[in-house]
LUMMI-148071 format. One record per atom (N, C-alpha, C, O): x negated, y negated, z; residue in one letter; chain. Coordinates in nm, 2 decimals. Layout:
! LUMMI-148071
     px     py     pz residuo cadena
      X      Y      Z       A      A
...
This chain:
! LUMMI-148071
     px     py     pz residuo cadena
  -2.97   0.98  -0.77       X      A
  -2.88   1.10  -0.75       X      A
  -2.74   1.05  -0.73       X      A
  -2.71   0.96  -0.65       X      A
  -2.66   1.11  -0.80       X      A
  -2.51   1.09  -0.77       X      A
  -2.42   1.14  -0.62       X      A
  -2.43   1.22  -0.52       X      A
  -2.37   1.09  -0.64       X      A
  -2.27   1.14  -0.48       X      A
  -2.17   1.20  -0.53       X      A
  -2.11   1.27  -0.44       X      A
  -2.11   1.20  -0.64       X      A
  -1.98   1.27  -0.70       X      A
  -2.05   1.34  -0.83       X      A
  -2.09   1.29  -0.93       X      A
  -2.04   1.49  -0.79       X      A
  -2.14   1.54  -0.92       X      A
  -2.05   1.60  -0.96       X      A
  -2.11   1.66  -1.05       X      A
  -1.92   1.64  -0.96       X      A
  -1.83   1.67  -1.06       X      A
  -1.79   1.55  -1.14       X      A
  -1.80   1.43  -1.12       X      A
  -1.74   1.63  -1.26       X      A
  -1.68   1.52  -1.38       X      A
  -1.48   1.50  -1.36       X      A
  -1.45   1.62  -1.35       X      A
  -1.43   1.47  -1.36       X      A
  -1.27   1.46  -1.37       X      A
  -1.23   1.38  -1.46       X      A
  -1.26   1.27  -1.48       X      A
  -1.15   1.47  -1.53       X      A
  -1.09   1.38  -1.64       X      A
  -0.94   1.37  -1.62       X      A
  -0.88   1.48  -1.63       X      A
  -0.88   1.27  -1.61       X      A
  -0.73   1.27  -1.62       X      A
  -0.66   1.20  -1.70       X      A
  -0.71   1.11  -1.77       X      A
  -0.54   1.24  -1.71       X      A
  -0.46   1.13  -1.83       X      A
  -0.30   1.20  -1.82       X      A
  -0.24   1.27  -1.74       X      A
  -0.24   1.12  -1.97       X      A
  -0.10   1.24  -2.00       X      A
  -0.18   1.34  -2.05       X      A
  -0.29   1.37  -2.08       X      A
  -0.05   1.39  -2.05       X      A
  -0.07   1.49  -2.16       X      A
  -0.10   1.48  -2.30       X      A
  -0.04   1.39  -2.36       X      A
  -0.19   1.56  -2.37       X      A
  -0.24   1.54  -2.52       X      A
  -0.31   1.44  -2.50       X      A
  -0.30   1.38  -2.61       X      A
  -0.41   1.36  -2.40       X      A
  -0.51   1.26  -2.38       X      A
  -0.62   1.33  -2.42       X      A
  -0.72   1.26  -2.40       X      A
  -0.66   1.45  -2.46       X      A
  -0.76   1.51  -2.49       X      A
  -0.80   1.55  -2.40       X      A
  -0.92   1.58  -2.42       X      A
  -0.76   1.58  -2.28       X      A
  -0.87   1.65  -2.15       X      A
  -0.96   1.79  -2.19       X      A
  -1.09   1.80  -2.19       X      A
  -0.89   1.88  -2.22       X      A
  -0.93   1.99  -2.24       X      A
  -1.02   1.99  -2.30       X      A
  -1.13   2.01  -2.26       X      A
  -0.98   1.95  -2.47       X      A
  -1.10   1.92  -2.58       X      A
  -1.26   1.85  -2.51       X      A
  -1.36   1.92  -2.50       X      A
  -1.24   1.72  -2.47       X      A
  -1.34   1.68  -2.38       X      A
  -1.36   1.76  -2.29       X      A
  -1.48   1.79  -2.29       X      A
  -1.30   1.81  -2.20       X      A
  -1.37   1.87  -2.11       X      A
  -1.51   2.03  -2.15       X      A
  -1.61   2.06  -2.09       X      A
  -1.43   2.09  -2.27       X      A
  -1.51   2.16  -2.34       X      A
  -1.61   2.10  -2.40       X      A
  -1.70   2.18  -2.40       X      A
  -1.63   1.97  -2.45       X      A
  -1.72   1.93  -2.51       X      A
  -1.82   1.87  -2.43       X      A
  -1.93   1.85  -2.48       X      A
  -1.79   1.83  -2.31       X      A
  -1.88   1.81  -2.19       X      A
  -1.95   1.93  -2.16       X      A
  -2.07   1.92  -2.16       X      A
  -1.90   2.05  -2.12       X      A
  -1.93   2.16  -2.07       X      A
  -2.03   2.21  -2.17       X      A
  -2.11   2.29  -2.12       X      A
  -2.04   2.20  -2.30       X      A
  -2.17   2.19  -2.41       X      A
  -2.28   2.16  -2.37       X      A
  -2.38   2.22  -2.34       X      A
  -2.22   2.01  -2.39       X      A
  -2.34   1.87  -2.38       X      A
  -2.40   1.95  -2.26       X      A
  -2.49   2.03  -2.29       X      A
  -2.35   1.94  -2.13       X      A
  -2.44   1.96  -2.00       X      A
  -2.48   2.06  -1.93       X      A
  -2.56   2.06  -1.84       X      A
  -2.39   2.17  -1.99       X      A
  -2.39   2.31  -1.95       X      A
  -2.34   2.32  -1.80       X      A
  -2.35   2.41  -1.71       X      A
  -2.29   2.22  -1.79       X      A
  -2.21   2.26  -1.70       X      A
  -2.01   2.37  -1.69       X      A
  -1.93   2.38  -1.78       X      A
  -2.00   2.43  -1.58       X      A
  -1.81   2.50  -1.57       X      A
  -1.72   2.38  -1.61       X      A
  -1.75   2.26  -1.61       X      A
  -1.61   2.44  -1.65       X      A
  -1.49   2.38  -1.65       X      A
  -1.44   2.46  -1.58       X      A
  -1.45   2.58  -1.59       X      A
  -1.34   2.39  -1.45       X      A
  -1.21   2.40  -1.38       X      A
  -1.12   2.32  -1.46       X      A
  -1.11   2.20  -1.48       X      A
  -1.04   2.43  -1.49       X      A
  -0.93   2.34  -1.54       X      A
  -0.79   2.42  -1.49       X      A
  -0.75   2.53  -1.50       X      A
  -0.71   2.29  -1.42       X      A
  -0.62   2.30  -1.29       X      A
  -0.50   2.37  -1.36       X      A
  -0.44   2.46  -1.30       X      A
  -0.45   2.32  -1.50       X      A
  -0.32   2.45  -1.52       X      A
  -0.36   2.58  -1.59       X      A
  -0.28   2.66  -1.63       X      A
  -0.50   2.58  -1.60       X      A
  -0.51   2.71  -1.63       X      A
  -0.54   2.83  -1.51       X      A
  -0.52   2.96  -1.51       X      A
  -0.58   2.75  -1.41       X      A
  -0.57   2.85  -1.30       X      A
  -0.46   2.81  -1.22       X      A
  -0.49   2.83  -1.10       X      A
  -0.38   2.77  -1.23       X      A
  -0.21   2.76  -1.19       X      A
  -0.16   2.90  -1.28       X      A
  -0.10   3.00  -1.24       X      A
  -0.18   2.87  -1.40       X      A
  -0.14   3.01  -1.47       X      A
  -0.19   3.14  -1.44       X      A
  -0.11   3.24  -1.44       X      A
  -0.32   3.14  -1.42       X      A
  -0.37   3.25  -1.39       X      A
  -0.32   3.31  -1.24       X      A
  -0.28   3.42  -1.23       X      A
  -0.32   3.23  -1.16       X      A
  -0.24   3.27  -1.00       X      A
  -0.11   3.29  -1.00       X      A
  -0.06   3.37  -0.92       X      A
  -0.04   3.23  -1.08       X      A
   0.15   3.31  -1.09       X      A
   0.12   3.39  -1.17       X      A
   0.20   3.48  -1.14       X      A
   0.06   3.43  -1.27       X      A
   0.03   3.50  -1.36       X      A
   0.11   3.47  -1.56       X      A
   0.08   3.54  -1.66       X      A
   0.20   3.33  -1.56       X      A
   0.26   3.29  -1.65       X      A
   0.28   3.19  -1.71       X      A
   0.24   3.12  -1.61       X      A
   0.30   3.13  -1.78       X      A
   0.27   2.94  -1.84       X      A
   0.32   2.90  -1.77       X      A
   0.41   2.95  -1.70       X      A
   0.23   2.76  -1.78       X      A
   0.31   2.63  -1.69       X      A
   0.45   2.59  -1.74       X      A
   0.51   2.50  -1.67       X      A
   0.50   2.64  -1.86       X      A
   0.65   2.58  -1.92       X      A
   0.77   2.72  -1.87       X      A
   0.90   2.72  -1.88       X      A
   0.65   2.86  -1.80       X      A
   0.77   2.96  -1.73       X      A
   0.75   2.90  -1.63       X      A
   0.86   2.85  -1.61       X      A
   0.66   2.87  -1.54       X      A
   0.68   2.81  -1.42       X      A
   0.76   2.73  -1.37       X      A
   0.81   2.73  -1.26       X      A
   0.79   2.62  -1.47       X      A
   0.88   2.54  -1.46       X      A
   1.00   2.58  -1.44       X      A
   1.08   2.57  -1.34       X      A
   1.03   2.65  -1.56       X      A
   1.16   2.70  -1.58       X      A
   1.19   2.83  -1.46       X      A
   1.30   2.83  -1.39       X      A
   1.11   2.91  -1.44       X      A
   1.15   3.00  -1.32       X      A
   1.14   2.94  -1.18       X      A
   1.22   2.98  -1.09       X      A
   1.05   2.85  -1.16       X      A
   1.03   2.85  -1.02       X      A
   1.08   2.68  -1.01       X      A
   1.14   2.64  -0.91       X      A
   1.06   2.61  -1.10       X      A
   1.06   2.41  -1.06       X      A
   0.93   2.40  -1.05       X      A
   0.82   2.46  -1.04       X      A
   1.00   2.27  -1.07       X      A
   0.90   2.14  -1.08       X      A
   0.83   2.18  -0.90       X      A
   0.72   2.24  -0.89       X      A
   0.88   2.16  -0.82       X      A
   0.84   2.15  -0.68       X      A
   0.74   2.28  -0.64       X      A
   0.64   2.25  -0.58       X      A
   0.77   2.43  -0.67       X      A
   0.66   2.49  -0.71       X      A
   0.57   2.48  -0.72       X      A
   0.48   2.49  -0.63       X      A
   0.55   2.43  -0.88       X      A
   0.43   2.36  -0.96       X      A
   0.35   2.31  -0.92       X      A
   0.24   2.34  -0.94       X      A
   0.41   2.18  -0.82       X      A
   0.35   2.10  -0.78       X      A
   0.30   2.14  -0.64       X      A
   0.22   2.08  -0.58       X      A
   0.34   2.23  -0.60       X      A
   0.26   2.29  -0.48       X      A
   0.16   2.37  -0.46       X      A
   0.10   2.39  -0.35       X      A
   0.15   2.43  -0.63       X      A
   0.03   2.50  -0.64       X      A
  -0.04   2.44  -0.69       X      A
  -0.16   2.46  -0.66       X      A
  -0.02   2.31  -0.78       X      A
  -0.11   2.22  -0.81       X      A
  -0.19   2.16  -0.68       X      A
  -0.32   2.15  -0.68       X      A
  -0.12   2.12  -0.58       X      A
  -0.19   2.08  -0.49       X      A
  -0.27   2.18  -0.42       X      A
  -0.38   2.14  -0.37       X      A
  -0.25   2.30  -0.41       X      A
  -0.36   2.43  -0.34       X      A
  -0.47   2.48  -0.46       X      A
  -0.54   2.58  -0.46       X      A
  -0.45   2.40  -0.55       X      A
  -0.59   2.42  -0.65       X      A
  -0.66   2.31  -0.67       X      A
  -0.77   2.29  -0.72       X      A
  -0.55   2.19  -0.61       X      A
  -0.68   2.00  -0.62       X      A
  -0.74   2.08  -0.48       X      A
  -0.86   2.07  -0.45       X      A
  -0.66   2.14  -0.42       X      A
  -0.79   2.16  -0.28       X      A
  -0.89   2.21  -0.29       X      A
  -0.98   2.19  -0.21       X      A
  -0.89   2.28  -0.39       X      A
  -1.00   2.40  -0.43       X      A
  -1.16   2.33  -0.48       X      A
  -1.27   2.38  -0.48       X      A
  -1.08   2.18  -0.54       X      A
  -1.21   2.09  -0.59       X      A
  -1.29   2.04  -0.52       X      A
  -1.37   1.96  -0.57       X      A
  -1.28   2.06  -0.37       X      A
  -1.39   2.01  -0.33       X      A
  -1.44   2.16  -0.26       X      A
  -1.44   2.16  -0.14       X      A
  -1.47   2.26  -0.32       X      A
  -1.54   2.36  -0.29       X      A
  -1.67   2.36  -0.41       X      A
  -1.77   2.43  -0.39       X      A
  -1.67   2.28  -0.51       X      A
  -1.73   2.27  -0.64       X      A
  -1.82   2.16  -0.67       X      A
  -1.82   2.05  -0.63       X      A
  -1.90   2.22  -0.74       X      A
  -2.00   2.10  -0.75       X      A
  -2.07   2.14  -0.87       X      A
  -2.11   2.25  -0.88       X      A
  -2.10   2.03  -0.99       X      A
  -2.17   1.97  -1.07       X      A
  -2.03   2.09  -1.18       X      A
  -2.05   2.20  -1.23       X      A
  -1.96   2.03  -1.17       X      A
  -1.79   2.09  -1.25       X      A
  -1.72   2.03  -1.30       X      A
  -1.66   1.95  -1.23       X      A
  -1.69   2.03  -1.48       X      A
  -1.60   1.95  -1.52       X      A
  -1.48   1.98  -1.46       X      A
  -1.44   2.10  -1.46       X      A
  -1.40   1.85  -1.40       X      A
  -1.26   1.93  -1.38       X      A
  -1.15   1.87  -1.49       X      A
  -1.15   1.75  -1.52       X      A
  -1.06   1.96  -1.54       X      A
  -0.96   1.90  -1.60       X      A
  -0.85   1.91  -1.52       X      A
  -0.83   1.99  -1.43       X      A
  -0.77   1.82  -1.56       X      A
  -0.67   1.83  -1.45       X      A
  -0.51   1.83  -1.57       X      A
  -0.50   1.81  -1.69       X      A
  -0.42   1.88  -1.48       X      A
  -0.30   1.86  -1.53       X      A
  -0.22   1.71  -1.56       X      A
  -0.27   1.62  -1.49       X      A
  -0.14   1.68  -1.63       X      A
  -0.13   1.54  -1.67       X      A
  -0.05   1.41  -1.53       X      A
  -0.05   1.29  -1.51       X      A
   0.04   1.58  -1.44       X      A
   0.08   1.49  -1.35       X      A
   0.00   1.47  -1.20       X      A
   0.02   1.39  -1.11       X      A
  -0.11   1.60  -1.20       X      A
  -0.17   1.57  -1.09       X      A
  -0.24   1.50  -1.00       X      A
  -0.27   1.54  -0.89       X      A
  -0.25   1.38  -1.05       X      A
  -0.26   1.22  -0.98       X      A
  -0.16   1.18  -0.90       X      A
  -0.16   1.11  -0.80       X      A
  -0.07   1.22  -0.95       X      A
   0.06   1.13  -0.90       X      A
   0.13   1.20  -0.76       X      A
   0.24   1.16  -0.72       X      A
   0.05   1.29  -0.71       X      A
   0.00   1.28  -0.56       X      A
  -0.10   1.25  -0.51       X      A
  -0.21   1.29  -0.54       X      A
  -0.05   1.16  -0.41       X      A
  -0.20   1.04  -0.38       X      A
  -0.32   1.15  -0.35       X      A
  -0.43   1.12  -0.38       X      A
  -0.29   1.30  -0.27       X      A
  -0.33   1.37  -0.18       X      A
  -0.47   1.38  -0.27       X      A
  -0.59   1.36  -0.26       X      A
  -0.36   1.42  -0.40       X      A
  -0.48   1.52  -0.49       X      A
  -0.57   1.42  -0.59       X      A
  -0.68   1.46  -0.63       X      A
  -0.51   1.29  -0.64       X      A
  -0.60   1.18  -0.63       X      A
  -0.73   1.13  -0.55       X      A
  -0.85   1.13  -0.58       X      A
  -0.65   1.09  -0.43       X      A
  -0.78   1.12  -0.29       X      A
  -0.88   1.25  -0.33       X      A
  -1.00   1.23  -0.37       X      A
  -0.85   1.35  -0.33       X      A
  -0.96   1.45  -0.35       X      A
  -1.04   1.43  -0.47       X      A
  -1.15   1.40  -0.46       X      A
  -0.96   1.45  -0.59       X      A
  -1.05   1.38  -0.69       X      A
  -1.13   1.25  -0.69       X      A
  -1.22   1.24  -0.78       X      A
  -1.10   1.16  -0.62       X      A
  -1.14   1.09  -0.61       X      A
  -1.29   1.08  -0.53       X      A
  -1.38   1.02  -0.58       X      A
  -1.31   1.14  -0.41       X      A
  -1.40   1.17  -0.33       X      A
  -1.47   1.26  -0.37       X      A
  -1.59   1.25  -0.34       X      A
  -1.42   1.39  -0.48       X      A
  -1.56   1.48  -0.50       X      A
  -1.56   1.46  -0.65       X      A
  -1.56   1.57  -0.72       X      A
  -1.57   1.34  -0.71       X      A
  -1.60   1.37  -0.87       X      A
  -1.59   1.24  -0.88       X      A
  -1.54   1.17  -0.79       X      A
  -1.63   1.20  -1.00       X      A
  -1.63   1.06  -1.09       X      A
  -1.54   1.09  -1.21       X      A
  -1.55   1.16  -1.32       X      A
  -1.41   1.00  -1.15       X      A
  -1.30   1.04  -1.24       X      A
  -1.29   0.93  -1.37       X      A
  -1.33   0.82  -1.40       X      A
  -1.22   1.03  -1.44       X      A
  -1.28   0.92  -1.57       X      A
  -1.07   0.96  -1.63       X      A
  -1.02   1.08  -1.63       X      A
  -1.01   0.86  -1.66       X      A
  -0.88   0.84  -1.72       X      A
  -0.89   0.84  -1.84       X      A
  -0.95   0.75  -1.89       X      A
  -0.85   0.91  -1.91       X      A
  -0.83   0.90  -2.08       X      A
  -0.71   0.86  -2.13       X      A
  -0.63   0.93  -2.18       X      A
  -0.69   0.69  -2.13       X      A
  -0.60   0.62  -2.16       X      A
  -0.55   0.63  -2.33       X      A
  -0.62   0.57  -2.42       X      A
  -0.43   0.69  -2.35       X      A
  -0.37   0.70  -2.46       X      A
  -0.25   0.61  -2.50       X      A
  -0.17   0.61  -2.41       X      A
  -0.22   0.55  -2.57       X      A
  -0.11   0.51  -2.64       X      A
   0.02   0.60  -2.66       X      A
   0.00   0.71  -2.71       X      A
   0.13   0.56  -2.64       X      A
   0.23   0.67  -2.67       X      A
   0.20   0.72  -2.82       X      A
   0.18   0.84  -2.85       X      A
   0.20   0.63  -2.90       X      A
   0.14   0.66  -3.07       X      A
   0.06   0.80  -3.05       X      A
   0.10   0.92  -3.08       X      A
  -0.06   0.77  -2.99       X      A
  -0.18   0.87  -3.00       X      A
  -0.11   0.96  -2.99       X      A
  -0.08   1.03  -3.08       X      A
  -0.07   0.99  -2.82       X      A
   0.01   1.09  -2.76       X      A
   0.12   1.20  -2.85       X      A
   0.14   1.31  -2.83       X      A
   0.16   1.13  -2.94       X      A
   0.29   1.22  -2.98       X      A
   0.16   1.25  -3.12       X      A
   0.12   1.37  -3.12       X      A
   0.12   1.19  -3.21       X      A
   0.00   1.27  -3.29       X      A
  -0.05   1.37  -3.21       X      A
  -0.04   1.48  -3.25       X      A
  -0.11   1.36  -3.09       X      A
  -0.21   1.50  -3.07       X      A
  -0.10   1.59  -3.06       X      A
  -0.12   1.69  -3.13       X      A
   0.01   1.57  -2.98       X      A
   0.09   1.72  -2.95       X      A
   0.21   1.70  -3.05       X      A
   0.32   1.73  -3.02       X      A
   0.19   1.66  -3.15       X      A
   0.30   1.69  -3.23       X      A
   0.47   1.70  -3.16       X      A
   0.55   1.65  -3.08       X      A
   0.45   1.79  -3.28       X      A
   0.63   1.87  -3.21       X      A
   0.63   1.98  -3.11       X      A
   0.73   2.04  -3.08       X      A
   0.48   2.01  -3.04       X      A
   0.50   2.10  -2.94       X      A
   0.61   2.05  -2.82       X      A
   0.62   1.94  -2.77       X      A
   0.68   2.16  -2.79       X      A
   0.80   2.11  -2.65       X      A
   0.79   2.21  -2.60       X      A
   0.89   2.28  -2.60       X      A
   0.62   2.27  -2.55       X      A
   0.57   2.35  -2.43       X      A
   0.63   2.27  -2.33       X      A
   0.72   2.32  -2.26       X      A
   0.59   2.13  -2.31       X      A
   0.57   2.04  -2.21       X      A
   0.67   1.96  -2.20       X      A
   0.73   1.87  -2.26       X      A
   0.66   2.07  -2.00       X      A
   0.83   2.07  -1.94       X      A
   0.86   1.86  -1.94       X      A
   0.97   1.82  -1.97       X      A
   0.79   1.80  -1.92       X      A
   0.85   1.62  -1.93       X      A
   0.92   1.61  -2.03       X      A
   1.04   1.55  -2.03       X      A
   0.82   1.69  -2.17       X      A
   0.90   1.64  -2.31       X      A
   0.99   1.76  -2.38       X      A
   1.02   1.73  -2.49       X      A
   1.03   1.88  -2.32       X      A
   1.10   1.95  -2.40       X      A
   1.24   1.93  -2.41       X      A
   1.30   2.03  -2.46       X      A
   1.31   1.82  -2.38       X      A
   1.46   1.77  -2.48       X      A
   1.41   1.68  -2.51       X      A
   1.50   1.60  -2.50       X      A
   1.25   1.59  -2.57       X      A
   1.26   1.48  -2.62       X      A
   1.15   1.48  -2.63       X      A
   1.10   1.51  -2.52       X      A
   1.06   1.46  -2.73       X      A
   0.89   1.42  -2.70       X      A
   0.93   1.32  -2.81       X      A
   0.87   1.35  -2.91       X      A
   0.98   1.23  -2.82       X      A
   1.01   1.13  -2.93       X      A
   0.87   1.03  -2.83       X      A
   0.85   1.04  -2.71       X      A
   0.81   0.95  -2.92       X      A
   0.75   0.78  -2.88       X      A
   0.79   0.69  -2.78       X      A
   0.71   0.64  -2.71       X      A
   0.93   0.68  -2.78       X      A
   0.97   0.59  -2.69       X      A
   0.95   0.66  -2.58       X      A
   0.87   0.61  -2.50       X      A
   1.02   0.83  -2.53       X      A
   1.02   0.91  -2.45       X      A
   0.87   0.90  -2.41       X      A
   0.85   0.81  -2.34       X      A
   0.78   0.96  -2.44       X      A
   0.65   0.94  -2.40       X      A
   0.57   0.80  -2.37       X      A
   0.46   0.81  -2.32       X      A
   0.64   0.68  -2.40       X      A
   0.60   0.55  -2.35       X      A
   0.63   0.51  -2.21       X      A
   0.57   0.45  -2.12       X      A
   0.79   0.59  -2.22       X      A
   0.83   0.57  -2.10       X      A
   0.77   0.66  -1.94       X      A
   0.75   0.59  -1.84       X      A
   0.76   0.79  -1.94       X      A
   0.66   0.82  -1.86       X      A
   0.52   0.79  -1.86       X      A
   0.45   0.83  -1.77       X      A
   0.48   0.71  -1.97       X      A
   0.32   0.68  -1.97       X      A
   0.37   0.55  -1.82       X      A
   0.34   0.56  -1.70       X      A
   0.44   0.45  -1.86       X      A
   0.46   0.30  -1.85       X      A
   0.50   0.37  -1.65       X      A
   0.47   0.30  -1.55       X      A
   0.56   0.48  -1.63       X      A
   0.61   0.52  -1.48       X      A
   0.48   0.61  -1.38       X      A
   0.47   0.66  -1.27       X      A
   0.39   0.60  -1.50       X      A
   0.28   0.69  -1.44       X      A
   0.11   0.61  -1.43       X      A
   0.00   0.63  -1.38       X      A
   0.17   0.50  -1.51       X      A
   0.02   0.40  -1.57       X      A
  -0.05   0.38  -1.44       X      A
  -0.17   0.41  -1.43       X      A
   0.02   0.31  -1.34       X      A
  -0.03   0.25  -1.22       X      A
  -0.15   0.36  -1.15       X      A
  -0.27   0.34  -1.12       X      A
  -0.06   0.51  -1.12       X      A
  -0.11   0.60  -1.09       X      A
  -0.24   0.63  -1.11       X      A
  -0.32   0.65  -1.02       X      A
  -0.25   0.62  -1.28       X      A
  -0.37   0.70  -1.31       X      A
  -0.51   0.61  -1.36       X      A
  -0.62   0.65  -1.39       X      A
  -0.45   0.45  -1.34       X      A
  -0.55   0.35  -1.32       X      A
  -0.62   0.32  -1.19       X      A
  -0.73   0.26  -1.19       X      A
  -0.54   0.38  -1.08       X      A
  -0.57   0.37  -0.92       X      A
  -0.65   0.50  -0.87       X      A
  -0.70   0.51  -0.76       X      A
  -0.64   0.60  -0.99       X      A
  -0.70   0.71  -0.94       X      A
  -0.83   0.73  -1.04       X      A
  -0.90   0.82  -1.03       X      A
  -0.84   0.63  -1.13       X      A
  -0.97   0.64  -1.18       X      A
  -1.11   0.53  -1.11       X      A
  -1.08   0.43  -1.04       X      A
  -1.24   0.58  -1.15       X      A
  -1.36   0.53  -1.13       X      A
  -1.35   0.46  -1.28       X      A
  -1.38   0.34  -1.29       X      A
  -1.32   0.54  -1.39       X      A
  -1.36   0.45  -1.50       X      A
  -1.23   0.49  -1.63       X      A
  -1.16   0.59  -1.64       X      A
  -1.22   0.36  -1.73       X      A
  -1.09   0.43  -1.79       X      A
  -1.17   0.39  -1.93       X      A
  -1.24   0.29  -1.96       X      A
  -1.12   0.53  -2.02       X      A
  -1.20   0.53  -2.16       X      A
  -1.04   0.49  -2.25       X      A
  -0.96   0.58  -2.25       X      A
  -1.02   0.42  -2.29       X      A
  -0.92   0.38  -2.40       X      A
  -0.95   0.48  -2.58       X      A
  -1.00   0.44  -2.68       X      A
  -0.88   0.62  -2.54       X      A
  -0.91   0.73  -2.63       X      A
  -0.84   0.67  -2.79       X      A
  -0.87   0.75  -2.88       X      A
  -0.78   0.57  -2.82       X      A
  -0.68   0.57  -2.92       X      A
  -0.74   0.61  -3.10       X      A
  -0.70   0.68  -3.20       X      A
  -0.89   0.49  -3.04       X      A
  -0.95   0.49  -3.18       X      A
  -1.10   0.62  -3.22       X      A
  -1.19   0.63  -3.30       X      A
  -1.04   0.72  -3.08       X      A
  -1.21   0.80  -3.12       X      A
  -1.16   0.93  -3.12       X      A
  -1.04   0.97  -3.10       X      A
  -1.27   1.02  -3.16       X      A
  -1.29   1.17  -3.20       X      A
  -1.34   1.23  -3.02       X      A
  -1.38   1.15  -2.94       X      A
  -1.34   1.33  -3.00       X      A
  -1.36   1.41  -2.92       X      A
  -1.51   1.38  -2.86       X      A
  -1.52   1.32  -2.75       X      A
  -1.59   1.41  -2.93       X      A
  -1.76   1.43  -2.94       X      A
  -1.75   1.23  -2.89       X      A
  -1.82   1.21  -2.79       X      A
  -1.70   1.14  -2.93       X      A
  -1.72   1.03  -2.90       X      A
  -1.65   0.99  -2.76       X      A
  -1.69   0.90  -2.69       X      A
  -1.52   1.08  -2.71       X      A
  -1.51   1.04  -2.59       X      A
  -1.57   1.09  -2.48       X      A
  -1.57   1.06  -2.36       X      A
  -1.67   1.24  -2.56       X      A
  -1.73   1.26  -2.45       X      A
  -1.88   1.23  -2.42       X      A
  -1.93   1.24  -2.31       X      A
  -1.94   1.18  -2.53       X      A
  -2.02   1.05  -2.50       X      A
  -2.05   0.96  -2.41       X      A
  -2.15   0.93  -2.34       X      A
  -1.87   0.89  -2.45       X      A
  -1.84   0.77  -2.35       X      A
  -1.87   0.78  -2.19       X      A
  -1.91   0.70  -2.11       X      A
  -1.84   0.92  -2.16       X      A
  -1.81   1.01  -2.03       X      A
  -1.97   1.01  -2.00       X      A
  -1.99   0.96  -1.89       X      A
  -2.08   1.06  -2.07       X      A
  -2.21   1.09  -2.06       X      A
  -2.31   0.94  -2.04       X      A
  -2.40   0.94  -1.97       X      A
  -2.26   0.82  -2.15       X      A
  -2.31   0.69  -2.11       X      A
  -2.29   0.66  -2.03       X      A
  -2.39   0.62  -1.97       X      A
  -2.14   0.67  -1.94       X      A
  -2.07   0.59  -1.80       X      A
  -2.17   0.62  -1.71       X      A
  -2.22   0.53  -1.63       X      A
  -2.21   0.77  -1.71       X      A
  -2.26   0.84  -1.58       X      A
  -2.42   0.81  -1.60       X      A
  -2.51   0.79  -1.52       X      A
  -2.43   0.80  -1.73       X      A
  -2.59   0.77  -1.72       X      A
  -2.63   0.63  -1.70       X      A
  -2.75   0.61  -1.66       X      A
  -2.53   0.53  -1.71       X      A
  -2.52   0.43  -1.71       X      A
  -2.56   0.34  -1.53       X      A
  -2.65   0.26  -1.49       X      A
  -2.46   0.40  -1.49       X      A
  -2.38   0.37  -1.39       X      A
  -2.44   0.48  -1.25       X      A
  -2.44   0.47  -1.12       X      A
  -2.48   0.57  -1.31       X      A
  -2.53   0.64  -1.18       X      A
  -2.68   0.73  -1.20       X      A
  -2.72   0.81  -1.12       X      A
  -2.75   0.70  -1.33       X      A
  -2.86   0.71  -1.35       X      A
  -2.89   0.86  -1.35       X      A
  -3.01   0.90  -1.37       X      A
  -2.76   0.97  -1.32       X      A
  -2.78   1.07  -1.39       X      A
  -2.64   1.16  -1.36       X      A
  -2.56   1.16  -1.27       X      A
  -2.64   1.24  -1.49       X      A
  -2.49   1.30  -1.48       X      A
  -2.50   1.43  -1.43       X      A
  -2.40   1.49  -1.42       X      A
């Protein structure tokens, strides 16, 4: 039996969380929590009006009163928002109630999955390659220190990173 029976997946943005996280929630029949969708749902507006009406600092305070929320849960994919690691607080929490798994992307990948979207307040005067290398390269350390395990997403399909996610745990903790 496992001791962290939630799933967590973190990364940047466009690392595929969501997709995976839905395709886990298949496979296992397990919920998805996923952290900016109920940031949305509690102000009642996107995370790109949030920004823009309230800040970054906001954001980040409701993000932290919803990583709190993750240790009320159990046997729950959580997805997480791209910067929510990068407080240790809500790291620590993920860390303690789930088996976090990082979905390591390449700036390349990154700017293919989200295209020309400039929802996303980091990249909306620039989602250019270099731009996205560069907060990957200010954020790397973070989300290598806040993972149990890191899946390098560059060369696979959805269904295969969440596989990966399903071997790790069967692997490694003999049941997911």
């Amino acid at each position: 039996m496992i001791d962290r029976l939630n799933i967590s997946l973190i990364g940047f943005m466009g690392s595929g969380k969501t997709s995976v996280s839905k395709r886990l929630a298949y496979l296992t029949d397990m919920p998805i929590f996923d952290t900016d969708s109920e940031i949305e749902k509690r102000i009642g507006i996107s995370i790109e009006g949030i920004f823009l009406h309230y800040g970054a600092d906001f954001f980040h305070k409701v993000e932290s009163e919803v990583c709190l929320e993750i240790m009320n849960h159990s046997r729950t994919i959580i997805s997480t928002g791209g910067a929510a690691v990068l407080n240790r607080e809500n790291a620590e929490i993920l860390r303690h109630n789930s088996t976090v798994f990082y979905l390591q992307a390449s700036a390349e990948k990154i700017k293919q999955n989200i295209g020309n979207d400039v929802s996303r307040p980091r990249l909306k005067e620039d989602n250019s390659i270099k731009r996205i290398a560069e907060i990957l390269n200010e954020r790397q350390e973070k989300y290598i220190s806040s993972a149990h395990y890191i899946i390098n997403i560059d060369d696979m399909g959805i269904n295969q990173v969440a596989d990966s996610v399903l071997n790790f745990l069967t692997i490694y903790h003999r049941n997911p």
